[in-house]
N, C-alpha and C positions, 0 to 999 in steps of 0.2 A: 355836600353839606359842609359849610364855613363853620367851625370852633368858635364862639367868642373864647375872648382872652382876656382874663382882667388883669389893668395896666397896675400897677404899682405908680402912686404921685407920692412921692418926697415932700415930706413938711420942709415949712421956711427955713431953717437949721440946716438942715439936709441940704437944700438948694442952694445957699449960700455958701456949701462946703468952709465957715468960717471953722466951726467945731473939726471937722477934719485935719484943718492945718497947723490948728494947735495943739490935736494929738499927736502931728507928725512932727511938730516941733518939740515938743515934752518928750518924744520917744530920743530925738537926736540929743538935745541937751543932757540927758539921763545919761545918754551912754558916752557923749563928751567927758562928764566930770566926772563919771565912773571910772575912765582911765584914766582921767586928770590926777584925781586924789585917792580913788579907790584902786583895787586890783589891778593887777597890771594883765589884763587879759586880752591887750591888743592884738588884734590880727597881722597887723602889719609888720612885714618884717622889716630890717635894715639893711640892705641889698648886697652892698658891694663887699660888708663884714660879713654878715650871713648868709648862707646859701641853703636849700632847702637839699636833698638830697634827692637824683633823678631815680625816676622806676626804674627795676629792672626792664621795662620793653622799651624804654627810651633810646632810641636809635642814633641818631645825633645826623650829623654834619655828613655831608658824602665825602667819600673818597677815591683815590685809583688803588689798584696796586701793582706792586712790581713785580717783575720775575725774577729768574735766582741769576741774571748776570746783572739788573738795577734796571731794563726798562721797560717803560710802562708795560701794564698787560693784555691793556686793550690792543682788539685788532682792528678797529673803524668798522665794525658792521652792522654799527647803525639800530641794531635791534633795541638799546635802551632809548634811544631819541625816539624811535615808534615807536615804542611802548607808552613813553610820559605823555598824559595826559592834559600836562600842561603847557607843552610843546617849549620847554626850559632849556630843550638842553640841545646844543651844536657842534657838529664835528666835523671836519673836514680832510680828509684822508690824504694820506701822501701814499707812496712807494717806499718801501722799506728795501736797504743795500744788500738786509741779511736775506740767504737765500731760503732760510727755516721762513720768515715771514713774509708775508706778502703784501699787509697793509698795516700803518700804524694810524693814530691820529697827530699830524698837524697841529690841529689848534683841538677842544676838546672844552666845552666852554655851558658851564651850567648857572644859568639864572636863579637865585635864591630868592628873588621879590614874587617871583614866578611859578617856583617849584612849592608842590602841596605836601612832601615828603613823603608820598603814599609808599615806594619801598617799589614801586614796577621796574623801574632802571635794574635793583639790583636783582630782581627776578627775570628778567626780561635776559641779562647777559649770561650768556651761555659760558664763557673763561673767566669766570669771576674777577673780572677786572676793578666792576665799581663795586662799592659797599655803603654801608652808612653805619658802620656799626663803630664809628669814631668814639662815640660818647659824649661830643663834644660838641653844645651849642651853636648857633651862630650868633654872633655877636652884631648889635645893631650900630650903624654909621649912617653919618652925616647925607651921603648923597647915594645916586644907585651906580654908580659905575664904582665904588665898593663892594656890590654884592653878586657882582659877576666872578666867578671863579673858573679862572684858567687851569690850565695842565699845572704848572707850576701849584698855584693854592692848592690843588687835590690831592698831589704828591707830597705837599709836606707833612698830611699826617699817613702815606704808607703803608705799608705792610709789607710783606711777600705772603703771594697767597700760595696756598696749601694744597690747592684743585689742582687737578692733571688740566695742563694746555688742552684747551679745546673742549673742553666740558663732557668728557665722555663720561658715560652713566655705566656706573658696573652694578650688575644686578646682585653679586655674589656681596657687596658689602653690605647689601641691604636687607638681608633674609629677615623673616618675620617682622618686619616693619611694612605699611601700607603708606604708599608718597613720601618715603624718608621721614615717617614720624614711627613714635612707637607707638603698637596697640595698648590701647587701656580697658 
């Protein structure tokens, strides 16, 4: 058994949406002259003088980091390229001289037009090589072979990390805590 449904018909006013556009125009001029002459309650900031100040979960910019004799940390194995989801990120592995390593990366080359900053790379690597915890935007440019970032761009903002080589998990630092977080 079919519902009737009664329609709603729009008087002439209505239909000619003229009344509409000039409430939508009376609302914009309002608040034109309201910042023109009145309060100064604009939204807009002034960019390059002002900056808003970032969240704390604001993550920023990725980076590498180093080890305690200055080179990189990563070992080429690939795990934060399978991990992204956006398939940003390239690496291509050489032979390391030192006989402690076995592989470094070559080239090590993350797309920023590409990358969604979801945080998988730095979860994904087990020597806490990459990070994102720069704090530090990326800044937009003219063309895209600007927003490729080499070994070089990802070391200039550094670190030395803090992790034991090779990501070993000691259970003894983590008592009373479930997944490295505390209980609440």
């Amino acid at each position: 058994m079919a519902k009737l449904v009664n329609r709603f018909e729009p008087a002439f006013m209505e239909q000619s949406y003229v009344f509409e556009a000039v409430k939508g125009m009376a609302i914009t001029s309002r608040q034109f002259l309201r910042n023109l002459f009145g309060r100064r309650d604009v939204v807009t900031v002034q960019y390059p003088e002002v900056k808003h100040p970032y969240t704390p979960r604001f993550r920023g910019r990725h980076l590498l980091t180093k080890r305690d004799d200055g080179q990189v940390r990563c070992v080429a194995c690939m795990l934060c390229a399978t991990a992204c989801p956006a398939n940003c990120i390239t690496i291509v592995a050489a032979e390391s001289s030192d006989h402690d390593i076995e592989k470094y990366p070559s080239t090590f080359e993350i797309d920023l037009l590409k990358c969604i900053y979801c945080g998988f790379c730095e979860e994904a690597c087990p020597c806490d090589a990459i990070r994102m915890d720069s704090g530090v935007h990326s800044v937009p440019t003219g063309n895209r072979r600007d927003q490729k970032f080499g070994k070089i761009n990802l070391l200039e903002l550094a670190k030395l990390s803090t992790a034991s080589q090779g990501g070993e998990f000691r259970a003894s630092s983590h008592e009373g805590t479930a997944h490295g977080r505390g209980e609440h």
